[in-house]
N, C-alpha and C positions, 0 to 999 in steps of 0.2 A: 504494500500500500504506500509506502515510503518513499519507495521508487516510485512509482504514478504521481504521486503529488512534486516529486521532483521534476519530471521529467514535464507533468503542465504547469509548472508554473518556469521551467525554460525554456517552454513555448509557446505559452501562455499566446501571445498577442499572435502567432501563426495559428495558433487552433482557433481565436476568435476571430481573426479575417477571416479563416477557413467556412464559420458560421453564418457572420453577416456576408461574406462574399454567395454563397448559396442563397439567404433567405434575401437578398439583392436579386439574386438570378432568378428568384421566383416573384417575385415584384415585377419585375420587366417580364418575364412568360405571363403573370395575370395580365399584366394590365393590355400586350400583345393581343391574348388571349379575348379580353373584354373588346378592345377594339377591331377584333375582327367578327367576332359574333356576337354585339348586341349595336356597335355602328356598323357591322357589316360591311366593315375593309377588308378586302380580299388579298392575298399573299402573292399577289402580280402587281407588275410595275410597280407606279409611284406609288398606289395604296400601300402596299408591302412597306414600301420604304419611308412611307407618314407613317404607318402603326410603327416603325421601328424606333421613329423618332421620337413620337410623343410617348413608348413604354421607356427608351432612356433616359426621356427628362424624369419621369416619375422615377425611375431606378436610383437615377445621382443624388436627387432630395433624400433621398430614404437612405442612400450610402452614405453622405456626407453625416449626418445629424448619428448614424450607428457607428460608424467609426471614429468618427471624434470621439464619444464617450465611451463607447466600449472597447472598440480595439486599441486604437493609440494613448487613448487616455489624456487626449490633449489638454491641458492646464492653461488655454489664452486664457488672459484678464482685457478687459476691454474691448469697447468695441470696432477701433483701427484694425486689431492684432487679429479678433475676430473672423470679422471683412475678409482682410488679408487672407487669412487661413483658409478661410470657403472661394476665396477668389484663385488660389492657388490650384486648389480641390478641384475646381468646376474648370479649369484650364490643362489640368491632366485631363482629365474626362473628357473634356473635348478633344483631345488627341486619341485617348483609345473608345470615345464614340464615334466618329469618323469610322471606324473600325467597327466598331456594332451595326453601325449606322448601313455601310456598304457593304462590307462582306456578307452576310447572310443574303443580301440580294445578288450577288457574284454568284455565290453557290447555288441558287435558287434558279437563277439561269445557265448557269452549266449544267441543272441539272439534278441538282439533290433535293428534290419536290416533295420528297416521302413526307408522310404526315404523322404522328403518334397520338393520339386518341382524340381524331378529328382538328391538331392541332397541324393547320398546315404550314410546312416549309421548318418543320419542330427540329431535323437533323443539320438546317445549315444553321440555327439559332443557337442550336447544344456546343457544335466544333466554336463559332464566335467567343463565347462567353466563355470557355475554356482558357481560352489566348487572352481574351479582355480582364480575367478577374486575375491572371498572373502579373499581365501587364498594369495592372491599377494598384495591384500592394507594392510592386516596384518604385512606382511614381509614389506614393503616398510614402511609403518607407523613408526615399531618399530626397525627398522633395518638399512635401505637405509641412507631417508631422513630424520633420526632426525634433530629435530631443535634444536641447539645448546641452553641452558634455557641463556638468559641476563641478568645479574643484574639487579635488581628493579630499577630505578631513584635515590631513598633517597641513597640505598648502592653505587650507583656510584658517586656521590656530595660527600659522605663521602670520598672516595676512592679517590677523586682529591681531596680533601681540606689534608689529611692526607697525601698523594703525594705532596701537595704544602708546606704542613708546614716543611715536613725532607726535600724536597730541600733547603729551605730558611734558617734550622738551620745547613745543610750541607755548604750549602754555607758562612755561618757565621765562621762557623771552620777551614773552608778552605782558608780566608781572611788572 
């Protein structure tokens, strides 16, 4: 048991993109889903490629707001740094929805039409999001959510005892 709790919490943040990266993937399959059969956009041409678009806006809403707090555990204060963070967010994402966005209609015209329970064009949608949800924890990893490095302990003790000592001979000068 010792070992399992070791080993998730040293992967703690790849097992939870792992999670919100799926329940991401099922967010963009509903809402695909919703928009082909109840507006009845069909998985040709442009329709295809609107439902693709309007299920990855709803996807990156639902990503942004679950990985900030769950997987990276972002700490912004304020609302610049905020901004910032989701402007960052949403400018990966446009790079690998570009990639959600057109591939599965690439595949769809070459070809891979198959459908999995009435869901059409379901097998170039699966290969996409495969590549996209590796490609978004890369960007967010190295990009987004860096974690700012903290000084070690020993260099911060230093850093206040050296802070304490030129106050203390500032204040003598100043006497």
């Amino acid at each position: 048991m010792e070992k399992l709790k070791k080993l998730y919490k040293q992967y703690h943040e790849v097992i939870m993109y792992l999670i919100f990266g799926v329940a991401t993937t099922l967010v963009n399959f509903i809402a695909t889903y919703v928009l082909q059969h109840v507006f009845g956009l069909a998985a040709k041409g442009w329709q295809f490629t609107l439902t693709n678009a309007i299920a990855w806006i709803v996807a990156v809403l639902f990503a942004f707001f679950t990985n900030k707090k769950y997987v990276f555990e972002s700490k912004t204060v304020g609302a610049a740094a905020y901004l910032t963070e989701m402007a960052k967010f949403i400018g990966a994402r446009i790079a690998t929805g570009i990639i959600e966005i057109v591939l599965p209609t690439l595949l769809v015209k070459a070809g891979l039409t198959q459908s999995l329970f009435d869901f059409e064009g379901f097998w170039a949608k699966a290969i996409t999001s495969v590549i996209v949800i590796v490609l978004n924890y890369v960007f967010s990893k190295l990009f987004v959510f860096r974690k700012k490095k903290e000084a070690a302990p020993e260099e911060a003790e230093d850093t206040e005892e050296e802070t304490g000592a030129e106050s203390a001979s500032e204040d003598y000068r100043n006497e």
